[in-house]
C-alpha positions as CSV (number, residue, x, y, z in Angstrom):
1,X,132.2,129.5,180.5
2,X,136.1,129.7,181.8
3,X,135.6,131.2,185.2
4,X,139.1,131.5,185.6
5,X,138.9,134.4,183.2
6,X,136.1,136.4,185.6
7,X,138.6,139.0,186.9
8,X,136.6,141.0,188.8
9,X,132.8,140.6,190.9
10,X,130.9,143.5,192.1
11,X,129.3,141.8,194.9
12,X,126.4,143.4,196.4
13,X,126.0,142.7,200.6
14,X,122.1,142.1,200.7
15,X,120.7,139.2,198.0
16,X,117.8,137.2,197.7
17,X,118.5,133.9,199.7
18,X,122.1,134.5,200.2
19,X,124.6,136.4,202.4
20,X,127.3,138.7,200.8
21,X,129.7,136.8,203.5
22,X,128.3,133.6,202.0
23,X,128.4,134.2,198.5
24,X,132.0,135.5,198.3
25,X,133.1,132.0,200.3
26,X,131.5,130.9,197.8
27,X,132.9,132.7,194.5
28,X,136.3,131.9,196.4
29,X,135.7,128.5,196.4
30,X,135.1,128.1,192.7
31,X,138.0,130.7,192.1
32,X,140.6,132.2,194.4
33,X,141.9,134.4,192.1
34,X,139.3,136.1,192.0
35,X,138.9,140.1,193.0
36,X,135.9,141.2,194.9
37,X,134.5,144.6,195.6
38,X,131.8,145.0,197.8
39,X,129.0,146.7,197.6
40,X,126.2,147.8,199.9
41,X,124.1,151.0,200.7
42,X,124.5,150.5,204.5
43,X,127.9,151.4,206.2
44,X,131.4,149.1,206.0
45,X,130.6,148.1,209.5
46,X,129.0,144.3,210.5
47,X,129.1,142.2,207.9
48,X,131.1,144.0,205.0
49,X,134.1,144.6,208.2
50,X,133.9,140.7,208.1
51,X,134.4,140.0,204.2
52,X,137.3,142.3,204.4
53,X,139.2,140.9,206.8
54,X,138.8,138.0,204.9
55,X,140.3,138.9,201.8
56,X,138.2,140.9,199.9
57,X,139.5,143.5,197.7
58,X,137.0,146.5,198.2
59,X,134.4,148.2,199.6
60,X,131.6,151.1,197.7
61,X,129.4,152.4,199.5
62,X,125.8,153.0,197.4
63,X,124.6,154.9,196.1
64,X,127.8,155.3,193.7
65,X,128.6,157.3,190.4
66,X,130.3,155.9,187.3
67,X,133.6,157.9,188.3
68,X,133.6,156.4,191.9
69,X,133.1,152.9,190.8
70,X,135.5,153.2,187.6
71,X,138.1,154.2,190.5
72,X,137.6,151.6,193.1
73,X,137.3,149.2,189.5
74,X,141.0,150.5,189.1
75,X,142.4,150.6,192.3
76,X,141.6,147.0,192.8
77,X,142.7,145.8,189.6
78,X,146.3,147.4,189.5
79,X,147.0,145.9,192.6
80,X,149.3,142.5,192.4
């Protein structure tokens, strides 16, 4: 697999035996071009504040609809 042609990770905040914060260091790491948008089901604060500051492209707040995430999808991706 090319990961340089992963354009986009929805990137959830709580994983099994990982951090959001660690994993997107991590997805960074293996490609910087990549865009990110968070996603947890507990508020931007903490944690998500932390990723965002750090680069990340995005932040959707669970629980989501098709239209909101298709939006945010957008938003990110027309950005230069």
């Amino acid at each position: 697999m090319d990961k340089s042609k992963i354009d986009l990770v929805i990137l959830n905040m709580i994983m099994p035996d990982i951090s959001g914060g660690n994993a997107y260091d991590t997805l960074k790491e293996i490609n910087p071009n990549v865009k990110v948008l968070l996603s947890s089901g507990y508020s931007i604060d903490g944690e998500a504040t932390e990723i965002l500051e750090r680069g990340c492209d995005g932040f959707i707040q669970k629980p989501f609809n098709m239209k909101r995430l298709s939006q945010s999808i957008r938003k990110i991706m027309d950005e230069k």
